[in-house]
C-alpha positions as CSV (number, residue, x, y, z in Angstrom):
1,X,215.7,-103.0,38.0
2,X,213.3,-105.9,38.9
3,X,211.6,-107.7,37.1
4,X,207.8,-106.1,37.0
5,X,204.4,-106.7,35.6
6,X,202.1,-103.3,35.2
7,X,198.6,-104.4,37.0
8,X,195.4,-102.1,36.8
9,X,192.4,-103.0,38.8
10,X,189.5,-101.3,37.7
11,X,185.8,-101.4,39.5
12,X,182.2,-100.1,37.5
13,X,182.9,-97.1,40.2
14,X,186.6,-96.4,39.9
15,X,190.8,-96.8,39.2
16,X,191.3,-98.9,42.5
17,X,195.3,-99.6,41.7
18,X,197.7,-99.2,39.0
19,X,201.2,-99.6,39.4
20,X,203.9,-102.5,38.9
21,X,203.9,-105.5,40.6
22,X,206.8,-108.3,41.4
23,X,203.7,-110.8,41.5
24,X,200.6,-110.9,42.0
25,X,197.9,-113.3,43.7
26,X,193.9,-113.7,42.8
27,X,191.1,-115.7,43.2
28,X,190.1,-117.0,40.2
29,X,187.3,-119.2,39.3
30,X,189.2,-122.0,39.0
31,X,191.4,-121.0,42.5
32,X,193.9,-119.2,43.6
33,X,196.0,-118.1,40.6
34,X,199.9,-116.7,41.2
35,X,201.0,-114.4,38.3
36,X,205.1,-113.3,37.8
37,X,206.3,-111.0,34.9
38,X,206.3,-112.7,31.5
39,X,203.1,-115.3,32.9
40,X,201.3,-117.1,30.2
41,X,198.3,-115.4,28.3
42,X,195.1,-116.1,30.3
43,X,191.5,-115.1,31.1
44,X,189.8,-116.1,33.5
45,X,187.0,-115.0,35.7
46,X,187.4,-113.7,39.1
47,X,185.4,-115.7,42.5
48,X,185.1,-113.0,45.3
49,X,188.0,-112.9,47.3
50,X,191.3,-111.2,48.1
51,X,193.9,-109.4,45.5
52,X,197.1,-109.2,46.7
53,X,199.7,-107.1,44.9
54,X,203.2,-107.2,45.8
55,X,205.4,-104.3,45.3
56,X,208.7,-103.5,44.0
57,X,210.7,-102.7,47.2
58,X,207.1,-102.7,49.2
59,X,207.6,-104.9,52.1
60,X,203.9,-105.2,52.6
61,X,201.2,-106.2,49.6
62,X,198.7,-104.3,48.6
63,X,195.2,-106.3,49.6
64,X,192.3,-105.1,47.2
65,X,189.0,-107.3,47.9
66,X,187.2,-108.1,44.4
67,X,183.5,-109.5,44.6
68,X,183.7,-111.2,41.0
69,X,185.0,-109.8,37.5
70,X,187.3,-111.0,35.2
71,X,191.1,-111.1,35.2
72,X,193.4,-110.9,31.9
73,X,197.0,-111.7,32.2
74,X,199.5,-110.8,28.9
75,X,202.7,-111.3,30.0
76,X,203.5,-107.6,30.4
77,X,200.1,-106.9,32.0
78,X,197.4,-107.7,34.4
79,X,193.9,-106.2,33.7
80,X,191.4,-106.6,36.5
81,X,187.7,-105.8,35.9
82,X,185.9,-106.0,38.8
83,X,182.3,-105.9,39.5
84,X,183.2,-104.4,43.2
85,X,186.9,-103.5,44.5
86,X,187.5,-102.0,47.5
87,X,191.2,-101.5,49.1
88,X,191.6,-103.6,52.2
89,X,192.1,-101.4,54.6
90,X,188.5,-99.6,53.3
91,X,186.3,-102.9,54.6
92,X,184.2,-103.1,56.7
93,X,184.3,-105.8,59.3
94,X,181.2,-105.1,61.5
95,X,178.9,-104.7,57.8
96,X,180.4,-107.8,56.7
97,X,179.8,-109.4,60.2
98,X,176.0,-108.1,59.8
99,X,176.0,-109.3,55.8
100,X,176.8,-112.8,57.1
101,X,174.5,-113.2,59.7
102,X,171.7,-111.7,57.5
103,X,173.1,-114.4,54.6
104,X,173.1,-117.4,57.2
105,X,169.5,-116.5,58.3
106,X,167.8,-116.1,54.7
107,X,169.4,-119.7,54.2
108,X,167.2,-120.9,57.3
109,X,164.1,-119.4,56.3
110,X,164.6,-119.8,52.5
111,X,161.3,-119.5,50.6
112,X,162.1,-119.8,47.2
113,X,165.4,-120.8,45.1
114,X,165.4,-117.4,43.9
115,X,166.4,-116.4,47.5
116,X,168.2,-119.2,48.2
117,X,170.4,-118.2,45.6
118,X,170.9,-114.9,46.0
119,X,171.7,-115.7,49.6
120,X,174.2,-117.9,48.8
121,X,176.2,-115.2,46.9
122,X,175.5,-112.5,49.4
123,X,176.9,-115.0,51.8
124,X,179.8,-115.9,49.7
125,X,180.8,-112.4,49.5
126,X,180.6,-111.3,53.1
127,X,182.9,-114.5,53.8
128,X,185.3,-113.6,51.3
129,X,185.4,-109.7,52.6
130,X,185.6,-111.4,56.5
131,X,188.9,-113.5,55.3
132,X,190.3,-110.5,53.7
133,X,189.9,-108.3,57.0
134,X,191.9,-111.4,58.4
135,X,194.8,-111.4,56.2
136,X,194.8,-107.8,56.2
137,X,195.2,-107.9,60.1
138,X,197.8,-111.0,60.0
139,X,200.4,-108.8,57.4
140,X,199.8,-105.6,59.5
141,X,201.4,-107.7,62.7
């Protein structure tokens, strides 16, 4: 048998995934962070972006998109809490399309920092959910 780590992703709304994994990749705060069975204790939080899981005998990973969270590694298991996770192939690109656009225009007409700031993140987000529609579509070919 392989060697595995048991990985749970869990959203405010729902059990995305749970399973094992051969390794698994996310975007933490701090970058990109690349976890194998038996990985060194860590917490960390989580910077929206793509969650791929690789499978045992899975030839493609699993791509969950997380807006933000936190992510606990043990070395037997992975424990993702997200704020928002939604399975790749459940994105939208044309809303994230619109979110950027909307995003990209509050930052031109910005009023306040309050705004300013919350359009950052909104555009932040919609970027992050565009690049995982684009690795989604790059492992499907």
């Amino acid at each position: 048998m392989a060697n595995t780590v048991h990985i749970d992703v869990v959203s405010a709304e729902a059990s995305i995934f749970s399973g094992e994994a051969e390794f698994v990749v996310a975007p933490a705060s701090a970058g990109e962070v690349g976890i194998y069975p038996n990985h060194a204790p860590m917490i960390s939080t989580i910077k929206p972006g793509s969650l791929r899981i690789k499978q045992v005998n899975e030839a493609q990973e699993v791509l969950i998109y997380i807006s933000g969270g936190l992510l606990e590694i043990q070395p037997g298991v992975i424990t993702v809490l997200a704020d928002t996770a939604v399975r790749g192939h459940d994105l939208d690109e044309a809303k994230a399309i619109a979110a950027k656009e909307a995003a990209e225009e509050a930052l031109k007409n910005r009023t306040s920092d309050v705004n300013y700031a919350a359009a950052q993140a909104e555009l932040s987000e919609a970027l992050a959910q565009i690049q995982a529609i684009e690795r989604l579509r790059k492992s499907a070919h």
